[in-house]
Structures are given as structure tokens and as C-alpha cells.
C-alpha positions as CSV (number, residue, x, y, z in Angstrom):
1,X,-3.8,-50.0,-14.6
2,X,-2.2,-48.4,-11.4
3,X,-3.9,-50.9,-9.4
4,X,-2.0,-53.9,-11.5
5,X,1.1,-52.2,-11.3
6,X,1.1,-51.7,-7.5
7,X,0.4,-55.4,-7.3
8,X,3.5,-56.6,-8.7
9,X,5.3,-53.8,-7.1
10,X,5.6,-55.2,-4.2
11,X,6.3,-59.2,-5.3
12,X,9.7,-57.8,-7.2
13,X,10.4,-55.1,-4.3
14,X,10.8,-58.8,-2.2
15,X,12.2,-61.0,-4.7
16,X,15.1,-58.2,-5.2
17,X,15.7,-57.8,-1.4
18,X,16.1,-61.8,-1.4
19,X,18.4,-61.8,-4.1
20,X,20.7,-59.0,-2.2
21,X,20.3,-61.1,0.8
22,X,21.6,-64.0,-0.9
23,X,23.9,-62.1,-2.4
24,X,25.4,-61.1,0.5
25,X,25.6,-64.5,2.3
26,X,27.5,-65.7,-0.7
27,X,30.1,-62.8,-0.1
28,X,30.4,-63.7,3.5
29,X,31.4,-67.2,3.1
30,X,34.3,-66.3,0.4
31,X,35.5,-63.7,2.5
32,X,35.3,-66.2,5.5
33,X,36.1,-69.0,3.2
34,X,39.9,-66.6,2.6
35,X,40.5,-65.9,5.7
36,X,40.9,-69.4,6.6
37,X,42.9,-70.1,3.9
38,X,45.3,-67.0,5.2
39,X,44.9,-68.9,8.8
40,X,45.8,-72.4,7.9
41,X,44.4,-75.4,6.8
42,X,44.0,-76.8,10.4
43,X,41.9,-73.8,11.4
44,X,44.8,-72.2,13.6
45,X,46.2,-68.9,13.0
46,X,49.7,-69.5,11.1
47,X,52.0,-69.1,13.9
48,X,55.2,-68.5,11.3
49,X,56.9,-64.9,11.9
50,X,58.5,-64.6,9.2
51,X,54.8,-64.8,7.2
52,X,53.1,-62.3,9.5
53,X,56.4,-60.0,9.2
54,X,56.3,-60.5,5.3
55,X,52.5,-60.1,5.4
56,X,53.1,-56.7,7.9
57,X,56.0,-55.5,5.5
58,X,54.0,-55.9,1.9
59,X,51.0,-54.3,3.5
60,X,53.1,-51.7,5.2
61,X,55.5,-50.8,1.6
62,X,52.2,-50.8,-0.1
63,X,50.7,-48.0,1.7
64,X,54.4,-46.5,1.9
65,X,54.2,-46.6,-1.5
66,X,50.4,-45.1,-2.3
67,X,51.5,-42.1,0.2
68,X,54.4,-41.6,-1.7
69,X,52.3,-41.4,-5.1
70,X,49.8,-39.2,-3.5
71,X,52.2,-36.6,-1.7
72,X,54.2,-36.7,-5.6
73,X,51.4,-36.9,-7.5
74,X,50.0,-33.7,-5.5
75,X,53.0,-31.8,-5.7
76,X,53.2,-32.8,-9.3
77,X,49.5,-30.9,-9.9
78,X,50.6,-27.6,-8.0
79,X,53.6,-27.2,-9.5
80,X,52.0,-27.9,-13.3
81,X,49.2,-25.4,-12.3
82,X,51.8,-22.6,-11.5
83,X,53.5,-23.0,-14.8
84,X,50.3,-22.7,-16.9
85,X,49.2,-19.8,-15.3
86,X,52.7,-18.1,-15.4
87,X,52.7,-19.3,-19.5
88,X,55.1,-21.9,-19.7
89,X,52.1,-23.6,-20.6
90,X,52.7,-23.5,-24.5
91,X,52.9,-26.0,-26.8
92,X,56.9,-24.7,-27.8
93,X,57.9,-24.9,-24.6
94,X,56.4,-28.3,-23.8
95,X,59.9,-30.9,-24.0
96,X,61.7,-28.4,-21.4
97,X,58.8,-27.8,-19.1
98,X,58.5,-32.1,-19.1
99,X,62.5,-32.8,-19.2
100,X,62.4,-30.1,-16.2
101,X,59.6,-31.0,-14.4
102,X,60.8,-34.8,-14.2
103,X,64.3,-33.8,-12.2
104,X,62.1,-31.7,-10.0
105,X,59.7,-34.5,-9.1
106,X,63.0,-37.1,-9.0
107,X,64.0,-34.7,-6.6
108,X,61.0,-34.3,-4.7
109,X,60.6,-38.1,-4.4
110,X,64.2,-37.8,-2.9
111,X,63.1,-36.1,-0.5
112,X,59.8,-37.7,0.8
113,X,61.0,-41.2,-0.1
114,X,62.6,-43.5,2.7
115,X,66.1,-43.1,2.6
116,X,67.3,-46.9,1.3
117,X,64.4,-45.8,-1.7
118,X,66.3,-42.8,-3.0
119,X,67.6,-43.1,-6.5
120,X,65.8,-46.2,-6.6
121,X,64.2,-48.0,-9.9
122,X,60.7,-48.1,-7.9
123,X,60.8,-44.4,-7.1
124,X,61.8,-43.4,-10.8
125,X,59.2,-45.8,-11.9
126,X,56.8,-44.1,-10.0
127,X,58.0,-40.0,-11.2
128,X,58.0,-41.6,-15.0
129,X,54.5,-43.0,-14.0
130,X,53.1,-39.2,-12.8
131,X,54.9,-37.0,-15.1
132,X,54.2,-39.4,-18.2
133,X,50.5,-39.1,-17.3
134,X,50.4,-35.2,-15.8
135,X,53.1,-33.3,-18.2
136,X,52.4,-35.4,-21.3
137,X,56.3,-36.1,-21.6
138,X,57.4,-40.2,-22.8
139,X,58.5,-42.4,-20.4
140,X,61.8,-43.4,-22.6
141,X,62.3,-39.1,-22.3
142,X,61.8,-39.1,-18.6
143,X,64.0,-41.9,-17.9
144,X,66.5,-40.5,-19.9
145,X,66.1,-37.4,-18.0
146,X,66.7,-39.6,-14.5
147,X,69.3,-41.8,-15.6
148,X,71.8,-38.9,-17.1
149,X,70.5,-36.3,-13.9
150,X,74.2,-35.0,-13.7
151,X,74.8,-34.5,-16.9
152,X,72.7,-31.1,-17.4
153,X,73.2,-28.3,-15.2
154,X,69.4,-27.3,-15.8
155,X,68.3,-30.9,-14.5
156,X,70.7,-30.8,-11.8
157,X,69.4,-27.6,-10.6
158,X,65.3,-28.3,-10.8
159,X,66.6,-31.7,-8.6
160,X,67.9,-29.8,-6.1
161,X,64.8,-27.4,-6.4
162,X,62.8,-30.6,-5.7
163,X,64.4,-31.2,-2.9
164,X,64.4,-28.2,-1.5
165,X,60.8,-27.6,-2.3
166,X,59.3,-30.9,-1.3
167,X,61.3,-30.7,1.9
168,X,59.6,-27.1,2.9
169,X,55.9,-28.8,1.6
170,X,55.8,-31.4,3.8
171,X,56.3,-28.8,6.4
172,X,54.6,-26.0,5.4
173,X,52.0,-27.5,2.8
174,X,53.1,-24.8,0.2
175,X,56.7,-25.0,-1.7
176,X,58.6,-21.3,-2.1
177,X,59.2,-19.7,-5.3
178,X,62.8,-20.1,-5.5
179,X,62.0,-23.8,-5.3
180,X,59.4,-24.0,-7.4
181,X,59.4,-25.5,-11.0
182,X,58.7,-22.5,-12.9
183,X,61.2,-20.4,-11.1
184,X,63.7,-22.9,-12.0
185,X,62.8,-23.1,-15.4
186,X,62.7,-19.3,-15.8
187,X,66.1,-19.0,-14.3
188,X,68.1,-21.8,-15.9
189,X,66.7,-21.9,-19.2
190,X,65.9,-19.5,-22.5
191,X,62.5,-18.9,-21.9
């Protein structure tokens, strides 16, 4: 029975080597087969500046943009961390902690963003994204929360904190208490 099974090991061993061979000749002529078509259809690299400058630009705002998420989605993380383990955690405290923490990350965005991307939609977009996902709070909430920033003293405060705080991080990989979201919370609200 082993004998048999070692026979027809070795027939299906080959037969799946051939099919990931074949496989992977069908993946280099797309890939080939795409970069022509980025080329041109004569064969020549496109010679057009403005397309390799708009080509250069979307590839260069899209990993703008990914480091941007990353650095905010990081700072995001730390900064949720620190208020569970200093109890702001809770259930009753939740809406404050997420109306707070979303003028903090606004603000930190602020601060890592280009400057012709502060206060933009893409930026907001991208805090509603994280803190809707990390803090649990809506989107409709956090936008609200971006779009009336000045009208709360508390908001206006855990901005500047963000600010402040992701301006130190960058330099110092580590934002100071008096910047930090739970500080800020502590201070300017009732809990």
C-alpha cells in the first residue's frame, strides 16, 4: 500500500510543479502585456510629461497619504491605550472620550499633514475613518465634532493638544502628558 502511494507521489509532485510553472508564465505576460499598455500602443515609452508627472504625483499622494494614515492611525492606538489604562475606558464615559479623541487626532493630522492638506475634507475623512473604527464613535458624530471645532472650548483645546503632541512625536516618538488625550480630557471635562 505504501509502495502504490509512493508511485503516484511523485506523478502529482510533477503535474503540480507544471501547473505553477504555467501559472506563472501566464502572470508574466499580463504583467508584461500592462506594461505596454502603460508604454504605448507603438511600443515606445509615452513621452507626454504631464502623464509621467500625473503618474509621479498619484503615486507620490498615495504613499503621502498611507504614511499619513499609519503615523495617525499609530498615534490613535497610543493615545486610546493610555486612556484605558488610566479608566476613561468605561462605557459612561465613551461619547466624550470619542467627541475628544476626534479633535485631538484632527489636530494631530494638522500637524503631520502637508500644509495645503490641513483642514482639508481628505484629512477629516481619513481621522473619521480611524476614530470611527478605533474609538467606536459614528462618523456623522465625528464630523460633527470637525466641522463645529471652534465651537467647544473642550474640542478646541484636545486640537491644540494634537498639535502640540503630534508635533513632539514625530520628533521624539513619544507625545508628553500635557499633550496627551487623557490629560486633556481629565483637565477640560467632568470626569
Amino acid at each position: 500500500m505504501v509502495e502504490n502511494m509512493s508511485y503516484w507521489l511523485v506523478p502529482f509532485t510533477q503535474a503540480g510543479l507544471f501547473a505553477l510553472l504555467l501559472l506563472l508564465g501566464i502572470q508574466m505576460v499580463r504583467v508584461s502585456r500592462e506594461g505596454a499598455l502603460a508604454e504605448g500602443a507603438d511600443g515606445e515609452p509615452s513621452r507626454s510629461p504631464e502623464i509621467k508627472a500625473s503618474r509621479a504625483g498619484k503615486a507620490s499622494n498615495s504613499r503621502y497619504r498611507t504614511e499619513l494614515f499609519t503615523q495617525l492611525h499609530i498615534l490613535a492606538a497610543l493615545q486610546e491605550r493610555e486612556c484605558r489604562n488610566k479608566g476613561l475606558g468605561r462605557p459612561e464615559v465613551a461619547a466624550i472620550v470619542g467627541s475628544c479623541a476626534t479633535a485631538w487626532l484632527y489636530g494631530a493630522g494638522c500637524a503631520l499633514c502637508n500644509e495645503s492638506d490641513r483642514l482639508s475634507g481628505t484629512l477629516a475623512g481619513l481621522v473619521v475613518h480611524i476614530v470611527s473604527r478605533k474609538i467606536g464613535i459614528s462618523r456623522a458624530d465625528a464630523l460633527a465634532v470637525i466641522d463645529e471645532l471652534t465651537d467647544s472650548s473642550i474640542h478646541l483645546a484636545c486640537f491644540r493638544g494634537g498639535l502640540d503632541g503630534a508635533r513632539h512625536w514625530r520628533e521624539h516618538h513619544h507625545v508628553p502628558n500635557q499633550s496627551g488625550l487623557c490629560e486633556l480630557v481629565r483637565g477640560h471635562t467632568f470626569i
